[in-house]
N, C-alpha and C positions, 0 to 999 in steps of 0.2 A: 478252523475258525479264523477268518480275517479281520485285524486288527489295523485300523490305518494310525500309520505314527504321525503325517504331515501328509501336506498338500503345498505347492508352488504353481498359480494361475496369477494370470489377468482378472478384474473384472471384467465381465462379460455383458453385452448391454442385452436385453430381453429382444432385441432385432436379429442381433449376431447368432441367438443360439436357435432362433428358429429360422433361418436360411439353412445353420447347418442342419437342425432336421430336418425341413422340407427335402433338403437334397439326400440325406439318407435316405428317409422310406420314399421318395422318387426311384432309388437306385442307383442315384449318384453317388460317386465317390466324393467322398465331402474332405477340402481340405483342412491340414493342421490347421491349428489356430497360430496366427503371425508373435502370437509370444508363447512359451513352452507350458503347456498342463501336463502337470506331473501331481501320483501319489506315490510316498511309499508308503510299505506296510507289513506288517508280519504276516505268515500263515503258511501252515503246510513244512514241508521239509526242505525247503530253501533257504527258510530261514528270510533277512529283509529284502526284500524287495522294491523296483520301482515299474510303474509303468505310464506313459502317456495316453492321456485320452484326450477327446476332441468337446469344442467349445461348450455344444448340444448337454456333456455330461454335465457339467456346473449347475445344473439343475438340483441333482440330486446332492451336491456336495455342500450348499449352504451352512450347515455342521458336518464339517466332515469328520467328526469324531463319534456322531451318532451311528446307533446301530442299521438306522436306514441307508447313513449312507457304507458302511459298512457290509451290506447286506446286498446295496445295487455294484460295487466294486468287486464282488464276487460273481454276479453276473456277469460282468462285462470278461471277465475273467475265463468262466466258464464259453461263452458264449465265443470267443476266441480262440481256445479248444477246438470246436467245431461241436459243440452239444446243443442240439436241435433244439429241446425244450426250453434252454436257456435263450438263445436266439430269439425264437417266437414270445417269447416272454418279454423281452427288450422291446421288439417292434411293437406290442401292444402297449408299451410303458410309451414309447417314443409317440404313436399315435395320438395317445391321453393327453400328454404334455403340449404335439402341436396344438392340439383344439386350445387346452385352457394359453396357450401362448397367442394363438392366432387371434383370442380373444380381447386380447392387449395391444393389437399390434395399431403405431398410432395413425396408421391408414383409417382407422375404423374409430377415433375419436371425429364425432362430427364436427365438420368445417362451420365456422362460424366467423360475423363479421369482424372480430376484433382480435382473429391472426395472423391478422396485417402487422399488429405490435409485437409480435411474439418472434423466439427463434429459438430453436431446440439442438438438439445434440442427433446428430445421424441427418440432421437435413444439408443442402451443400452450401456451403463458405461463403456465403456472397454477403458480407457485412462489413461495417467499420469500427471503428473505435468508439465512434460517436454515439452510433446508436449502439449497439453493444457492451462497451467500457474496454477498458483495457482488458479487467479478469473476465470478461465474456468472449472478447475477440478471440482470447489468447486458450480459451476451455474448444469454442469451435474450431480454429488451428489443430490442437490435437486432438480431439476428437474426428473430423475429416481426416488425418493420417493413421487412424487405426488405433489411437493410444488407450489403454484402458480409464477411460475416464467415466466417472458416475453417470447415465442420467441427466440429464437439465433441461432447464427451459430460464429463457431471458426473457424480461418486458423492457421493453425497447426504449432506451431514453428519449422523454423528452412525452410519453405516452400521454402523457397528461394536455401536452396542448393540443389537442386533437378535439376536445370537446370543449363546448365555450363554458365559460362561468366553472361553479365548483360543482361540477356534476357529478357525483360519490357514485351514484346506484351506474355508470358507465366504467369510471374508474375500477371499481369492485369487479366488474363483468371480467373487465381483462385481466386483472389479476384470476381470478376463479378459473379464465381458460386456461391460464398458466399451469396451474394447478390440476388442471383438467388432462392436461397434455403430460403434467410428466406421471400422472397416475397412469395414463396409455401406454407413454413409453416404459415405465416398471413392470407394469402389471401389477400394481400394487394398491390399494384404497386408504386415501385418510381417512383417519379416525375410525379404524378398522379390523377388529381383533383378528379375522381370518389371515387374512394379508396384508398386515400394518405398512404402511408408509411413512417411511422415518425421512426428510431432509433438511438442509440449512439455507436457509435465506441468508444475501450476501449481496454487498452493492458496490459498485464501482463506476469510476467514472475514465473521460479519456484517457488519462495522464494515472499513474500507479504512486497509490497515498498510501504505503502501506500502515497498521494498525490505527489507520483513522478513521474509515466509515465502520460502522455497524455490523456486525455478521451474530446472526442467533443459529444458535446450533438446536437440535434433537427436538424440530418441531417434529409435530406426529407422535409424541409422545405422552397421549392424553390417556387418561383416565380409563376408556373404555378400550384404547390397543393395550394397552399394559400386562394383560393378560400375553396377548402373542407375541409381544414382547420376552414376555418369560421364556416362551416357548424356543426364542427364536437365539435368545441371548443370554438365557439363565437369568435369574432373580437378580443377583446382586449389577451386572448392568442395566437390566432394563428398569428396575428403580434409578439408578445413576443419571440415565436420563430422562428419566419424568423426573427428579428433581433440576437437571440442568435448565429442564424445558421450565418449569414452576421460577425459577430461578432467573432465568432469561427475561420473562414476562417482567416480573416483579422491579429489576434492574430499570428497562428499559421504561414502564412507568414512573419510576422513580428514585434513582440512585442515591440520590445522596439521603434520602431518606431509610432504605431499604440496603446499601450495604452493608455500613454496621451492624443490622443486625441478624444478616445472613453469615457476616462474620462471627456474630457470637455462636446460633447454632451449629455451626460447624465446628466451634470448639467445644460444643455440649458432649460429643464422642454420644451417643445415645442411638445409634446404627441411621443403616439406610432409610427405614418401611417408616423411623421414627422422625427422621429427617421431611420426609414426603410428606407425612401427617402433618407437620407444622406447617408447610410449604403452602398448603394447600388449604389452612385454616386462614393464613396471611391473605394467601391468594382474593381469599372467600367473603374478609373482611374489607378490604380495599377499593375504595368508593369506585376504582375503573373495574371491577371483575367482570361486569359487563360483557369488556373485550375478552377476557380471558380465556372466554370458551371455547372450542375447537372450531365453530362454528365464523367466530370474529377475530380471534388471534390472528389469521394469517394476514389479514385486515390490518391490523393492529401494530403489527412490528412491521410490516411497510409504511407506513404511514409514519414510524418514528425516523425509518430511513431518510422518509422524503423532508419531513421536518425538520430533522439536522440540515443535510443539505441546505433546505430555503433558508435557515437561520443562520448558517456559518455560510453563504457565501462569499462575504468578503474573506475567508480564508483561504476556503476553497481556491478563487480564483487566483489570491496572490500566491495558492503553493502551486497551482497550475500554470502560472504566466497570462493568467484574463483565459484559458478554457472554460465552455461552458460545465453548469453545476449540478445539474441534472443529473441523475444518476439512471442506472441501468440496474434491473434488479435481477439476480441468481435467483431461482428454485432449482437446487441439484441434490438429488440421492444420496444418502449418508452410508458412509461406510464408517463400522465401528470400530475404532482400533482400543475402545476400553473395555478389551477381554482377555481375561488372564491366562487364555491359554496362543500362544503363537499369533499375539496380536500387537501393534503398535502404531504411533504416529511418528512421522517422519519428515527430513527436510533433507534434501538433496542439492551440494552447489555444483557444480559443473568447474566451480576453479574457487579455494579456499577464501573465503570473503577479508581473512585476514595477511595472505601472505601472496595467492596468487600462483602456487605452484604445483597443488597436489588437489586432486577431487577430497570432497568431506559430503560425507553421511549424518546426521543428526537422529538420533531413534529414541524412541521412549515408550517401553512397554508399557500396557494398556494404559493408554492416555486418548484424551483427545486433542486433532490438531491442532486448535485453538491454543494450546495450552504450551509449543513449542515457537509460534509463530509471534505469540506475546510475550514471549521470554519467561513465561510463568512456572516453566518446569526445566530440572535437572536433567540434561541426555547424556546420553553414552556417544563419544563422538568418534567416529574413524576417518581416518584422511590415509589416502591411498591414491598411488599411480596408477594402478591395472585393477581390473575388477576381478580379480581372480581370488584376491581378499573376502570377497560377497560370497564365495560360492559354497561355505557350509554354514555359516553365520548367517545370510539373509540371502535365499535362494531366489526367493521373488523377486528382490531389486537387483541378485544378480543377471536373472532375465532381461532385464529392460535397459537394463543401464546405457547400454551404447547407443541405442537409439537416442537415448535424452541427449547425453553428451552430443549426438551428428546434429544436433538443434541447433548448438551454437553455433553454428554457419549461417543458417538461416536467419537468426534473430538477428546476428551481427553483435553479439555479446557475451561474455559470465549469463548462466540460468540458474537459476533456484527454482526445484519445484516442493511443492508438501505433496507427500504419500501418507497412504494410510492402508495397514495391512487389517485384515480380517479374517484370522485363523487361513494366514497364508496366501490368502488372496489381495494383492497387490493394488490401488488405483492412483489415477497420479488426479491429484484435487486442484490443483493450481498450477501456473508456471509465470515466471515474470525474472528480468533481470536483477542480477546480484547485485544486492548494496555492497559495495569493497571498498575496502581503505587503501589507502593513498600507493603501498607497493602495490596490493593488490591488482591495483586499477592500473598500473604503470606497465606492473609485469604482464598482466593478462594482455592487453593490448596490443602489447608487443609480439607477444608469443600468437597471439593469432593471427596480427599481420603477415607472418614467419611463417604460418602454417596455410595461410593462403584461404581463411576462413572470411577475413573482411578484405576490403580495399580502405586505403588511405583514409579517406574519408571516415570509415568507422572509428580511425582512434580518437576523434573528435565526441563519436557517441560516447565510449569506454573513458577516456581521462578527461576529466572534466580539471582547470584551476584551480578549485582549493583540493584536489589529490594532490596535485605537487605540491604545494604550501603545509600540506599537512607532514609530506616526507621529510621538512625540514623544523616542524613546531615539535618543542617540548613535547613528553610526555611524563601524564601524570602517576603517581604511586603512593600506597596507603589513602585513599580513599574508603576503604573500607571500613578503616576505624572513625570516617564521621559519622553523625546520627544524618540520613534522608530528611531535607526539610519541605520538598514538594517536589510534584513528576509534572511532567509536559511533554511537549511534543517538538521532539529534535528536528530539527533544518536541516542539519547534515547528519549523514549516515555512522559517522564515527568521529572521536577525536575526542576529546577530555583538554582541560583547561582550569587554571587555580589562577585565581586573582584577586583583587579588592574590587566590593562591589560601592558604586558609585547612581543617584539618582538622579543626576542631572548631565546635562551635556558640560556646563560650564567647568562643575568640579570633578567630573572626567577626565576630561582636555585640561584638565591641570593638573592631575593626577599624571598624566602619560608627559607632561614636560618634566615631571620630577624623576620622570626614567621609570614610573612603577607601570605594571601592566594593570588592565580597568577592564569590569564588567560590567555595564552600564545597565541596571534594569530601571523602566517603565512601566508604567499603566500600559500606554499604546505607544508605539512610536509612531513620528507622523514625519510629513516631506523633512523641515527643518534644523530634524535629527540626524538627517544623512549624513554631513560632514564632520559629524563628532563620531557617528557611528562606524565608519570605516577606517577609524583610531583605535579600537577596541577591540581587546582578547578577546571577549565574549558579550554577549546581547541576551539580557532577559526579559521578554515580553508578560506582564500579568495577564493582557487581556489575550483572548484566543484570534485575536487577529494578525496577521503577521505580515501584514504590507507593510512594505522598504522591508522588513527584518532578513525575509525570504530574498531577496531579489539581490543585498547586500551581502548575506552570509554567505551566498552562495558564492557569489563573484571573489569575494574578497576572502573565502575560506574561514571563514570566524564562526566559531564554537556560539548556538546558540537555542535558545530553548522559548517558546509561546504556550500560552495557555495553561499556567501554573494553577494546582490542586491538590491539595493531602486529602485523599478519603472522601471528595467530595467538596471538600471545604475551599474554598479561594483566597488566598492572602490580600491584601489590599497594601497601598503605600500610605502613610502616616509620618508627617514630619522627618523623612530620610530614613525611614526603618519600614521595611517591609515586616506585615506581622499577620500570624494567623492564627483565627479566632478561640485556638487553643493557647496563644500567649507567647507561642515563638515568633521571633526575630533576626531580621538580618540587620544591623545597623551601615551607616555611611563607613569607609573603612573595613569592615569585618570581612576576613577572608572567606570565599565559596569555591567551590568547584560545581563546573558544569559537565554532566556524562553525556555524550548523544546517545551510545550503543545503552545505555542504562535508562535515558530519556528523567534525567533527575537532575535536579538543585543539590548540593550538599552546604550544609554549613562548617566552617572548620580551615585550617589550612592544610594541604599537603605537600607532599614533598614532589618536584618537578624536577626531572632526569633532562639534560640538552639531548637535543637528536645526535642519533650518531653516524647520520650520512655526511658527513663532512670528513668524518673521517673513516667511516665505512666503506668501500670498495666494491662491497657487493653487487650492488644493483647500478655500477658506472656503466658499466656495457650498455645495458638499458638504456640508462635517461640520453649518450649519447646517440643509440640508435634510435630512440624517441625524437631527437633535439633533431638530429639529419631529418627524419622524415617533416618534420615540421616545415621545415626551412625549403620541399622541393613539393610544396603546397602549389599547385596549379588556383587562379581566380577559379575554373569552372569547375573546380573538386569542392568548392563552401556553398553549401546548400541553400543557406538566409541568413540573412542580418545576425541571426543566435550563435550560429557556427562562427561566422566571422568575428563576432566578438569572443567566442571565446579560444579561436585558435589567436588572436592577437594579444590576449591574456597569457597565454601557454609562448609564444614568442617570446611576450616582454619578460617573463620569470627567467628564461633563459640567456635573457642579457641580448639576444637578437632583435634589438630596435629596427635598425638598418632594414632588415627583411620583411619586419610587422609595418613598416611603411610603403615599402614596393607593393607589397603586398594588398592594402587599405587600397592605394591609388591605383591599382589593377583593377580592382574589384568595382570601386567606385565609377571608375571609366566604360566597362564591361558588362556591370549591374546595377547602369546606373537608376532605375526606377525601383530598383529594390530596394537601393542604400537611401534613397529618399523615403521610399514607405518604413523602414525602419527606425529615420529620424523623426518622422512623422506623429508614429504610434509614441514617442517620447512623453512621459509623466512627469510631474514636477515629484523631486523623491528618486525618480529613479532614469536619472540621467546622465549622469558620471559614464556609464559605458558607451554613451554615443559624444560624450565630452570626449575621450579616450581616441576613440577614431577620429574624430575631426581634427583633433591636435596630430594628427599621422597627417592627414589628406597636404598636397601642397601649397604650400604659402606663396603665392596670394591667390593663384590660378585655380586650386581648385576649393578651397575653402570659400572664396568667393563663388564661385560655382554653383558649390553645394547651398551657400544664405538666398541667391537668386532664386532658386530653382525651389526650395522650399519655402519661400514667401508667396510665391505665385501655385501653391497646392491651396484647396479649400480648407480651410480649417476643422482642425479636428476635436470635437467638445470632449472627447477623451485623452486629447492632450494638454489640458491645458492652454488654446489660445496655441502661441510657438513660442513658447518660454524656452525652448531648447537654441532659438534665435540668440536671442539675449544672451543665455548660460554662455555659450559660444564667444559671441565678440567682447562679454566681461572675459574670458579666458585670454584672448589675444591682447586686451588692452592690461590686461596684469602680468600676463606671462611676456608678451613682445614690445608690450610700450604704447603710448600714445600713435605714436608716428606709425604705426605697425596696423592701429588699427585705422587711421584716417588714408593709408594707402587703398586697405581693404576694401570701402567703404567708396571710394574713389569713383568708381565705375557702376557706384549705384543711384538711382534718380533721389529727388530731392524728397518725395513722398515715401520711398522705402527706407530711404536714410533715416526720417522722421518717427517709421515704425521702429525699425531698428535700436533708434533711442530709447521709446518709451520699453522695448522688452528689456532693455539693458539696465534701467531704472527697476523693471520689477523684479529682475534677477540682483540686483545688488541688494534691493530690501529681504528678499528669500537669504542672500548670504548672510548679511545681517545677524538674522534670525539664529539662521543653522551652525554661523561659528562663534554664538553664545557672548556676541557683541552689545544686543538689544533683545528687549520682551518683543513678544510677537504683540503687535500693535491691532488685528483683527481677529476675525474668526476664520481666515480660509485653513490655516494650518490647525485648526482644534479639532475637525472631522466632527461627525456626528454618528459616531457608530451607534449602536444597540443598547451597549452595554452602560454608553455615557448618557443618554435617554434615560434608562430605567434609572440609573443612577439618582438622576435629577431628580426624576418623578419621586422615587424614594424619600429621597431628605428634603424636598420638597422647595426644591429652587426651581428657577424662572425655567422651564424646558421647552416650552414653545408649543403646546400639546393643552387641548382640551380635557377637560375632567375627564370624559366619556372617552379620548384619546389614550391618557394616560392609563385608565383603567384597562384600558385593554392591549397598551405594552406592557401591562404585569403582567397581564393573562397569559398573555403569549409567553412572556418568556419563564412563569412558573411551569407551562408546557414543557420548554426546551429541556432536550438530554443536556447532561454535561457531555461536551466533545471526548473528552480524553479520560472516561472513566473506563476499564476493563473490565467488564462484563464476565471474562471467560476468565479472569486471575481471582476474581473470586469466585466464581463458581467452585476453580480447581482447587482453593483454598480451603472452602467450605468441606467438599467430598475428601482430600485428602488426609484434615484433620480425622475423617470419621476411621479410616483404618490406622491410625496409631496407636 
């Protein structure tokens, strides 16, 4: 009697496994499959066993613990033997399986008009970021190369303008093909007990936001597949995910209504079947149920994706640098890693996100991936040199691992991907580069340069400005012992910070000549915040917008956190105290720390350690052969205005002025329509880094150069008029003198001269403002977001907005998700309460 103790495969895509049977019963010799399938297993007088078999088998191993499959390994067994009747028995099994597989194959979903928007997994690579998204571009990448990844279909950013007006019953159509197309490619049916179709909806845009858009996990897990469900995955997960699914819905209609008390039921402990029941009474109650049925849901949660997006784009853009907002949406095949037998979710970095030296594995038996990728769950972590560590612990990712690893060449970076295994069956779900902290970023870099994986140019991708600034900031310790006063959404990838919080610019910047460090939180920050702002430990935005925050933290490496929330709930500022509507406070004064890696506020003081690369030793090798490659920067190795700016950031930390100027005035001589479109694109707010280079470029020849040559561009209504004119010559007549500037000035006609003035007059009332000399005297620095609209309408001041205006900015934004609620942290909450 054969007994299988494990299995170690790929996912296998339902295309894959009927090539290789075609080519079997053709009578071709069908090759291995490009990543190892293996079972052992007991049985007979040998005692354990292993054997390999071919892609085609995966059919029968879906449970490889069942007796069927059980039953066909014995076959195959036999049938290798040379025992005839076992043979004949295969082939007739093999023939069955082409028909019901050929029956799926997505040759044979009909072609229709609006697969023009669509792209799937198994068709060839010819896309972008744009229309794809970062996690769509980067699923086709490895999918094209063989990698075992689930299933998918994308709808193409931007799909919506293709039809005029708000035309739903179109809209719908393409979504449904989507839908259409990845039931082809599975061979599997929504909402469908025979052959349930379980996947995750998932959105992305150009640029990689990681835990910011929307992902709903274990759609397909309706009412009526629940059943084959069971079948497919035992009772206790496939209720797991009909509540995640019930749970998702309910969230995404309305979080802050509905996580409390999904929180509570999951400390009821009262089981799974009893969890569901309640879920599903909520569900039934809920004036949108509407949507909630298998029917409209998938409707439904896209349409909250595309919603955030339209409502947060001013965030969007400022974390993107102005990319468009538009999102790209995932339908991809779920694989279950919440099964308690030889199942787990996974994350793989390719160079330790903390140190930079050693690969690291993340696992977390039956969990789902959501739950590692929001930091929602405790892993078991391994950090290793060689994968030879994998090879009795985790056979599957020992399989694949080197392939992942030979990516980094390609990407030109550190990779993280999420795996997720399923009773041994391996699929890699994601891939995108690693968030690292500051050695990380330094070391990896370096060591790939060494290894001949990037050129020059890529250390610019990998170390970014504030990695080095961070190598030499504090860090913090005992944080632990403060109470959490609100979560958000970190700017930078790592870094911790204790300081006095402060809510204005004035008594900031007075706070920082007293020698104390200042975390300046806001409502919003606007342009005339800037020059208080790049004084400051740390930046806390209330509102979810984070222009200047983003474009300043970054440059300037400063600890900082947007779109603050306990539970739903939003703090607001009141007379110098931030307070939320549970009754806590931060006062002016009262020490916080801010986590990135934690993405929280803490209230409390703690204790801050000096870095100790000053007198560390360690990583000198490094930052010297770091500083050398810097300094032998070719002009035609900087790709744009971005790069330029920030390899002359990365100069000036290392004391290499000298070379950050040759450098500037190379570049500018060389590129010079580029260095003009980069001034160009300059914002009021976020102009300090083309201030930076212009104070490089030379006095008088090319400074003058550059105000000529930028006066005579059309104007750009996204810059501001050319207020970066004015910033400019107020800079030379403060920093170099009067005389300095009327030399400059010299060689320009009597009408440019004239404009000249008036930008220098709007730049000196912008300083004014920003170094907390005077009130803001208009309204151009007060913006007009969203949030300060509703506001208005609220308490019911002057907003500019008709009655029937007004009523329908509440409308809208009682719509709105919360940006930054996690969805999947309570879900894991809820379900894991129930087994303790």
């Amino acid at each position: 009697m054969i007994k299988i103790i494990e299995q170690s495969r790929p996912y296998f895509s339902r295309s894959a496994m009927l090539r290789g049977l075609s080519e079997r019963l053709a009578g071709r010799k069908t090759p291995a499959a490009s990543f190892a399938f293996s079972v052992r297993f007991e049985g007979g007088r040998a005692g354990a066993a292993e054997v390999n078999l071919r892609a085609y088998d995966a059919l029968y191993f879906s449970n490889p613990y069942s007796p069927e499959a059980a039953e066909h390994l014995d076959l195959i067994l036999q049938a290798r033997r040379g025992n005839n009747r076992a043979q004949a028995a295969l082939r007739k099994m093999d023939q069955e399986a082409l028909d019901r597989l050929g029956q799926a194959k997505p040759e044979r979903s009909r072609p229709n008009r609006f697969d023009e928007f669509l792209l799937s997994s198994g068709a060839p690579h010819e896309s972008s970021r744009q229309e794809a998204g970062n996690k769509g571009y980067n699923l086709l990448a490895l999918s094209a190369q063989g990698f075992p990844v689930p299933s998918f279909c994308i709808i193409k950013a931007g799909y919506r303008k293709a039809f005029i007006g708000i035309n739903w019953s179109k809209r719908n159509a393409v979504r449904q093909s989507a839908l259409t197309k990845l039931e082809a490619l599975t061979g599997k049916k929504y909402d469908n007990d025979a052959r349930p179709l379980l996947f995750a909806i998932r959105s992305c845009l150009p640029e990689s936001l990681p835990g910011i858009l929307p992902t709903y996990l274990a759609v397909g897990a309706t009412q009526r597949s629940l059943p084959g469900l069971v079948r497919l995955y035992g009772e206790r997960t496939a209720y797991e995910l009909r509540a995640n699914h019930l749970m998702s819905l309910l969230l995404a209609a309305e979080p802050i209504r509905y996580q409390p008390l999904l929180d509570g039921l999951g400390q009821e402990r009262s089981g799974i079947r009893a969890l569901v029941f309640r879920l599903e009474r909520l569900a039934e109650a809920d004036e949108r149920s509407r949507f909630f049925t298998p029917e409209r849901c998938v409707n439904f949660l896209i349409d909250r994706i595309e919603l955030f997006c339209g409502d947060n784009q001013e965030m969007l853009r400022s974390l993107m640098d102005g990319a468009q907002t538009e999102p790209a949406i995932i339908l991809q095949e779920m694989v279950v890693g919440k099964i308690a037998v030889n199942s787990f979710a996974g994350v793989f970095n390719t160079r330790e996100p903390g140190g930079g030296e050693r690969r690291q594995l993340q696992v977390r038996p039956d969990a789902f991936g959501e739950e590692i990728m929001t930091g929602g769950a405790e892993v078991e972590e391994i950090t290793f040199a060689e994968r030879a560590v994998l090879r009795k612990r985790h056979r599957e990712i020992y399989e694949i691992i080197d392939c992942l690893i030979a990516l980094e060449a390609a990407e030109g970076a550190p990779l993280t991907f999420e795996l997720t295994s399923e009773r041994g069956m391996i699929a890699v779900l994601q891939m995108d580069k690693t968030s690292l902290s500051g050695v990380a970023a330094l070391r990896s870099a370096v060591r790939l340069l060494r290894e001949g994986k990037i050129k020059r140019s890529g250390l610019l991708e990998i170390v970014k400005p504030f990695h080095l600034r961070q190598l030499f900031s504090d860090t913090v310790e005992g944080k632990d012992s403060l109470r959490p006063f609100a979560g958000g959404l970190s700017i930078l990838p790592r870094g911790e910070v204790c300081a006095r919080a402060y809510f204005s610019a004035a008594s900031a910047l007075a706070a920082r000549e007293r020698g104390e460090k200042a975390i300046m939180i806001r409502e919003i920050f606007q342009p005339a915040d800037v020059e208080a702002m790049v004084e400051m430990s740390g930046l806390v935005s209330v509102s979810r917008s984070p222009v200047h925050v983003a474009q300043i933290a970054r440059k300037y490496g400063i600890i900082a956190l947007v779109g603050l929330s306990d539970s739903g709930a939003v703090p607001v500022i009141r007379e110098n105290e931030l307070v939320l509507p549970d009754g806590r406070r931060i006062g002016e004064g009262n020490f916080v720390v801010i986590s990135s890696e934690e993405q929280r506020l803490y209230l409390g003081e703690a204790k801050t350690v000096p870095s100790g690369m000053t007198e560390s030793k360690e990583l000198w090798p490094e930052l010297v052969y770091f500083k050398d490659e810097l300094t032998r920067f070719a002009a035609a190795e900087v790709a744009d205005g971005q790069a330029l700016d920030n390899l002359v950031d990365l100069l000036l930390i290392f004391g290499e002025t000298e070379a950050a100027r040759q450098l500037v005035n190379r570049w500018f001589r060389e590129r010079t329509e580029s260095f003009l479109s980069y001034f160009a694109a300059t914002r009021i707010g976020r102009h300090r880094s083309r201030l930076q280079l212009f104070s490089l470029l030379d006095f008088p020849f090319n400074q003058a150069e550059l105000i000529r040559r930028l006066s005579g561009r059309p104007k750009n209504a996204d810059a501001e008029g050319m207020f970066i004119i004015g910033r400019a010559m107020v800079w030379v007549e403060e920093k170099l003198g009067e005389s300095a500037l009327n030399r400059l000035c010299s060689g320009f006609s009597g009408e440019l001269t004239r404009a000249i003035r008036a930008e220098m007059k709007r730049a000196r009332e912008y300083l004014g403002v920003a170094r907390a000399e005077k009130p803001a005297t208009d309204g151009r620095a007060l913006g007009n977001s969203m949030e300060r609209i509703l506001r208005a309408v609220l308490e019911r001041k002057e907003s500019g907005l008709s009655e029937e205006e007004a009523d329908q900015v509440i409308w809208l934004a009682m719509q709105d998700i919360d940006p930054l609620h996690k969805p999947h942290k309570t879900i894991a909450r809820a379900l894991g309460e129930l087994k303790k």
